[in-house]
N, C-alpha and C positions, 0 to 999 in steps of 0.2 A: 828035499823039497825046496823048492823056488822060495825066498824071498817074500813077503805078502807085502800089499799095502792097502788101507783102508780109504774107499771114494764117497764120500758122501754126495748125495743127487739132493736136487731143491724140494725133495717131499720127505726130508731129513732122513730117509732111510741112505745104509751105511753098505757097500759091498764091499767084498774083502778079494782080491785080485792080487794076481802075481805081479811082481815090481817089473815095469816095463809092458805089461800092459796098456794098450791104445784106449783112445776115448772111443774111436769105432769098436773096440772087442764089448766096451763097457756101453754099449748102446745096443749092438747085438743082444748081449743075456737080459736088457730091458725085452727088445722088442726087435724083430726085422725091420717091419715098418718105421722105426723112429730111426734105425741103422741109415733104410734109405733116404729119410729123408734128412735127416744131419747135416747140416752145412759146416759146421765149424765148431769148436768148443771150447768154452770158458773155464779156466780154473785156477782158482783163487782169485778171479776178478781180469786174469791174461787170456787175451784170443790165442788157441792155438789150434793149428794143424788137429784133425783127425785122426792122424795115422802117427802124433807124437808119443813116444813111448811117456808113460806116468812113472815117477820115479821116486816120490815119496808120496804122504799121507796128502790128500787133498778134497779139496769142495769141488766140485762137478757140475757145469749144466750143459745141455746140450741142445745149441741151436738150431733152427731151422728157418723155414721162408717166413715163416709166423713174427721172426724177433728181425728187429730194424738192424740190431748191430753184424748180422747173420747176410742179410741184403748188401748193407754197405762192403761187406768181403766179398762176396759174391762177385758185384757191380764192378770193385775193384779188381779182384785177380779175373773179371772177362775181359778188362778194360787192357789187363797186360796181354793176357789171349787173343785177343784180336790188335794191339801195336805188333807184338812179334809176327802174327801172317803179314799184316799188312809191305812189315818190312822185308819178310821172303819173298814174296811173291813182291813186292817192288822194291829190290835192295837199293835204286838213286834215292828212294824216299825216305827223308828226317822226322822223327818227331820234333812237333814245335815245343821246343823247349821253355820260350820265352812267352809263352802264355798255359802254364797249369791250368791242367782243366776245372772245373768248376766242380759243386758235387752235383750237381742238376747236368751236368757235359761233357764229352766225351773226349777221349784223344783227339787234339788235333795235329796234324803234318802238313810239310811244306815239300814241295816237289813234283814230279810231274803227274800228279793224280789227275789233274784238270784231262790230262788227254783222255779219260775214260768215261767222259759224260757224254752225251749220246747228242749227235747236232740237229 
């Protein structure tokens, strides 16, 4: 038999899970619904990946659109989602590196974007 490890979730109950077990598996046997709605997952206090294997005992919770720190991953992994189209679909174009975007702002780039505004 597999390895166990013991996940504690924020309503102090404890499940006991094969070592390497995801935080999506451990969101599944809660619930589908909270499966899909899952953005990301915290344990022992670290954002991680959904689909990271768990590899010792730990504390658990499981974000969604509801928690702020949950939006700002979000906000940030669409922010690299939409730099990398940008740059396939227009590989002359830089991001502008010399101005980080804000948290309230978006990537910005330098190059020939201007010619696709409409005159």
């Amino acid at each position: 038999m597999a390895e166990s490890i013991h996940v504690k979730l924020p309503d102090g109950s404890v499940k006991e899970v094969s070592k390497g077990t995801t935080a999506l598996d451990v969101a599944k046997l809660i619930s589908l619904r909270l499966a899909d709605a899952a953005l990301v997952a915290k344990t022992n206090g670290d954002l991680i990946d959904l689909t990271k294997p768990l590899e010792k005992d730990t504390d658990l919770r499981l974000l969604t659109d509801k928690d702020p720190e949950a939006l700002e991953v979000y906000r940030h992994s669409s922010a690299h989602l939409l730099a990398a189209a940008v740059l396939e679909l227009f590989p002359e174009t830089k991001l502008d590196t010399a101005r980080p975007p804000k948290a309230d702002s978006f990537t910005t780039f330098t190059g020939p974007l201007h010619s696709l505004r409409k005159t």
